[in-house]
N, C-alpha and C positions, 0 to 999 in steps of 0.2 A: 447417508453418512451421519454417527452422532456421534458428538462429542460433550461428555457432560448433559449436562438438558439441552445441549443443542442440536436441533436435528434436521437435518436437509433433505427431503427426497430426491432432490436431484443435483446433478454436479454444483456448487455452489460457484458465483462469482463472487473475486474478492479483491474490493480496495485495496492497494499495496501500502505499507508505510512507506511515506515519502517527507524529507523534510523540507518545511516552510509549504508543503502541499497539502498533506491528508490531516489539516486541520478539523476542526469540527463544523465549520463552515460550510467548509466542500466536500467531508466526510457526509453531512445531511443531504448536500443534494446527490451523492454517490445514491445512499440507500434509497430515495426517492425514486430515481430513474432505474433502480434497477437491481444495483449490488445488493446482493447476500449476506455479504459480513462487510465490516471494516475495519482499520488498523489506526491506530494514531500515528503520531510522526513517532521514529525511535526517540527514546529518552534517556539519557548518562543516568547511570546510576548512582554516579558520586554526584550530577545536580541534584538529584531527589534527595540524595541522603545530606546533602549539603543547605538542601533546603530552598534551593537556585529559584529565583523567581520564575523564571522562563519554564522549567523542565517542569516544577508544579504546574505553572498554565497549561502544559498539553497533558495533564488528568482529567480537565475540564468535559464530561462526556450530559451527551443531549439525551432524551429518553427515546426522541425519533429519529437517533441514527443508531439505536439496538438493532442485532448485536454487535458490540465493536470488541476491539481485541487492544489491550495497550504494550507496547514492543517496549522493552528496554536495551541497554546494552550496558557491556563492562567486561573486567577481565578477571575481577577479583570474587570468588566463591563467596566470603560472608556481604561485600558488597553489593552483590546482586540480588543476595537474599533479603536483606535489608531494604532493598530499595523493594523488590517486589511487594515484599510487607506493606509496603508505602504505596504501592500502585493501590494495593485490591483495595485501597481505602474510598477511592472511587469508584467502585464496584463493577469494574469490567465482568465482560461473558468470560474472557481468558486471559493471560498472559502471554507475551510469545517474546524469547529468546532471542534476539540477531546477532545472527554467528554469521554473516555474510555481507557486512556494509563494508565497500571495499576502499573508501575515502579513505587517504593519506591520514589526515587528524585522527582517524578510529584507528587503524591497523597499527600507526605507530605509537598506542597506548597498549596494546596486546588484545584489543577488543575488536569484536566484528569478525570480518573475514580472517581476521588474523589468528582466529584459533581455529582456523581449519590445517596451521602447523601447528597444533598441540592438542589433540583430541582425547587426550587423560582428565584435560584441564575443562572443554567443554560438556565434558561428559558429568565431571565433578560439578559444573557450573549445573545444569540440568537438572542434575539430581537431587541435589541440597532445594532449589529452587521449588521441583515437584513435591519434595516433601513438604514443603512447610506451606506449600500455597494451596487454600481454599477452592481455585477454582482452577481447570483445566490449562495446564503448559504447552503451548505449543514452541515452533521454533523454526528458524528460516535461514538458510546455508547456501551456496554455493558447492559447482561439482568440484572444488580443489582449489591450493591457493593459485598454482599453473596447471599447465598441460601435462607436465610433470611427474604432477600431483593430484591425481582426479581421484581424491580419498573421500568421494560422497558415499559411497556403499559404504566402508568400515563407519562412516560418521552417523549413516542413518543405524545402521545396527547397536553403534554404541547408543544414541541419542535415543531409540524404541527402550530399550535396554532401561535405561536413566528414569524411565515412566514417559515420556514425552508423548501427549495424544493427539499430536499433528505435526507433519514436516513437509514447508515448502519450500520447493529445490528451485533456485534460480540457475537457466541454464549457461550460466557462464561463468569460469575460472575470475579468482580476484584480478588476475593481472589484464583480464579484458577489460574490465570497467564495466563501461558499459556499450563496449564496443562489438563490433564486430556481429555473428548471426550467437543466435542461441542454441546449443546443442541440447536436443530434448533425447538422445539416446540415453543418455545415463539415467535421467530422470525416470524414465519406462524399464528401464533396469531395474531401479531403485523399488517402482511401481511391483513391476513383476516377478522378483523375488520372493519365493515362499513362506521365507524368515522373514518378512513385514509384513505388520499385522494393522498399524498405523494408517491413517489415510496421508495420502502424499499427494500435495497441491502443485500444481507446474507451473512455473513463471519466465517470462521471456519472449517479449516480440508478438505474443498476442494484441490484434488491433481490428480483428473483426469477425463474426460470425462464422465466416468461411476457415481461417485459421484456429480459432477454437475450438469445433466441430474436426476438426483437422487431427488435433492435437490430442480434444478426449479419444477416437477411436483408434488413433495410430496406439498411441502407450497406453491407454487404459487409466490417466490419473484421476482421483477422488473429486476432483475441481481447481479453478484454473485462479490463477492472482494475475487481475491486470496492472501494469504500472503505468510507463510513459506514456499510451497510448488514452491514459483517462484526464492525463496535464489539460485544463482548458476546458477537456468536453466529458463531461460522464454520461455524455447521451450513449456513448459506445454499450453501456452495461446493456440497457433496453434495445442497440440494435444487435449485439451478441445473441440476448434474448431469445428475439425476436427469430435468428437465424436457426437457434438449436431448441424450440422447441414449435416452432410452427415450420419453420424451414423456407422461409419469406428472407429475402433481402429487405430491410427498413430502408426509406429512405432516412437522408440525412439530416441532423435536424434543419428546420428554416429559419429564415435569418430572424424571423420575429422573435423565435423561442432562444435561440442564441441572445440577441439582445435581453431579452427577460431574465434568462439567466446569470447572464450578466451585473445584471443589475439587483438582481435579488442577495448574489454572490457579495456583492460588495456591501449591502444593505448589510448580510449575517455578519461578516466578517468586520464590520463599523462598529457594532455591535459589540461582539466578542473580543477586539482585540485592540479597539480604539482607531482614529480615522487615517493615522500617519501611518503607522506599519500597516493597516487594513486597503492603502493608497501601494504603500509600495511592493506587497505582496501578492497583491491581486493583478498585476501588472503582468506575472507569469504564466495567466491564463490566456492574454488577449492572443497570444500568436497562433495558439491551436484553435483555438475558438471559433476563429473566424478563417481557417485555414483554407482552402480551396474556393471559396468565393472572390466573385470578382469584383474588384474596384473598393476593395475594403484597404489598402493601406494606407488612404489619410485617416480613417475613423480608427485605425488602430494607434496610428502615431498621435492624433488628439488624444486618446483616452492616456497613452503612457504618459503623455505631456502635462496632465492635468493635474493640478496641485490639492482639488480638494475634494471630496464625493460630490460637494453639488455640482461642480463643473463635470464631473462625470456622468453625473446623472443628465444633467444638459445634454452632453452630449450625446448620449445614451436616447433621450426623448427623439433629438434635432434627427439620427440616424432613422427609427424608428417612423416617425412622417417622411421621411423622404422615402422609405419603404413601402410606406401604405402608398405613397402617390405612384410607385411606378409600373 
């Protein structure tokens, strides 16, 4: 798959945007363990253009989580342009469009999934965007705004159309959320259509080798965007890995490297974004993190409890020897 100078020989994994997650932080240890690409969190277009402290800080990119992709959002055509202008100033591999965040505050601004009822306007948004930007536009939709409405096919056609040189389909209507299973039929539609020429990324309920291995041979997609499933642990990238190209089960990590990582996580992130928001952000990791092991609920409720890094890191140590002893 290439896009631009970038070029994958094999189906790529890809860090999802996520916000207050796929910071750069945990964007680095994404690419580390495994991921392909990565995405920053989305970012308003009227913060950028507004000059917003926060929506500037997520520009911020490392040279060791290349390639990353920075997402925007918005509803307004020179807006968006504008802001992009203002992205590639920190020199991303790409751009990429969210036409599919289906939170309340974005849809009731006309932005996100919300222009998947008005697909003149995304299409306009795309194209003005692809013309003016330096580097590769992609863009990430859902299959409709309901069941309804499952207008992903007219959307990719128009969005190829527009120049767009990647679309990934998350498989579920805005009105899911993010509930319910993901329907990867349309997606492989979308996929197997003659009239696309684009690579088309699948997103949804991927969380392990066996279901990603699943998902490339059923529909045939270009590469696959993990999301919730990498909240806390991005070890999954290297055991997805591990499953589609040696065809091994990994185990899962062990608790030493969970703790390490942990602590590294919070280290970058202390770092990056100062120790208060790096305290209470990092909190969203500990529950996947340490998920299916045993006897870890008081170590997780110390660490949410704890007021400062060094007490985490305390804690973090005290878990650690009591690990090595047993």
């Amino acid at each position: 798959m290439r896009i631009g100078k970038l070029v994958f020989d094999k189906p790529p994994l890809i860090a999802a945007p996520m916000e207050d997650i796929s910071d750069p932080p945990f964007r680095r240890l994404c690419r580390r363990l495994g991921a392909d690409l990565v995405f920053t969190e989305f970012i308003s277009s009227e913060g950028l253009i507004r000059e917003a402290g926060k929506s500037l800080k997520k520009l911020d990119i490392y040279e060791d989580e290349r390639p990353v992709v920075v997402q925007i959002f918005g509803h307004n055509v020179e807006s968006m342009v504008t802001a992009a202008g203002i992205a590639v100033e920190s020199e991303p591999d790409m751009i990429d469009l969210n036409f599919g965040c289906p939170v309340r505050k974005v849809v009731s601004k006309g932005a996100g999934a919300a222009l998947l009822q008005d697909l003149p306007r995304m299409a306009a948004i795309a194209r003005a965007v692809v013309e003016r930007s330096p580097v590769p536009v992609s863009a990430k939709t859902r299959l409709g705004w309901d069941h309804n409405s499952l207008n992903i096919m007219e959307a990719a056609e128009r969005l190829q159309d527009a120049g767009i040189s990647m679309l990934t389909i998350h498989g579920r209507t805005r009105s899911q959320l993010y509930g319910g299973q993901a329907d990867w039929t349309l997606i492989g539609a979308v996929r197997n259509n003659p009239g696309i020429h684009i690579p088309i990324i699948g997103n949804g309920d991927i969380d392990s080798g066996e279901k990603a291995a699943g998902m490339l041979n059923r529909y045939g997609v270009d590469g696959l965007m993990i999301g919730r499933a990498m909240i806390g642990y991005p070890f999954i990238f290297r055991e997805i890995k591990a499953y589609l190209e040696e065809g091994r089960m990994m185990a899962p990590a062990s608790m030493a490297e969970r703790l390490e990582l942990c602590r590294e996580l919070l280290d970058l992130a202390v770092e990056w974004k100062g120790e208060r928001v790096a305290l209470y952000e990092t909190r969203k990791h500990y529950g996947r993190l340490f998920k299916g092991l045993h006897h870890t609920k008081p170590l997780k409720m110390r660490l949410m409890e704890a007021t400062t890094a060094a007490e985490v890191r305390a804690v973090l140590d005290e878990a650690a020897g009591q690990y090595d002893q047993a």
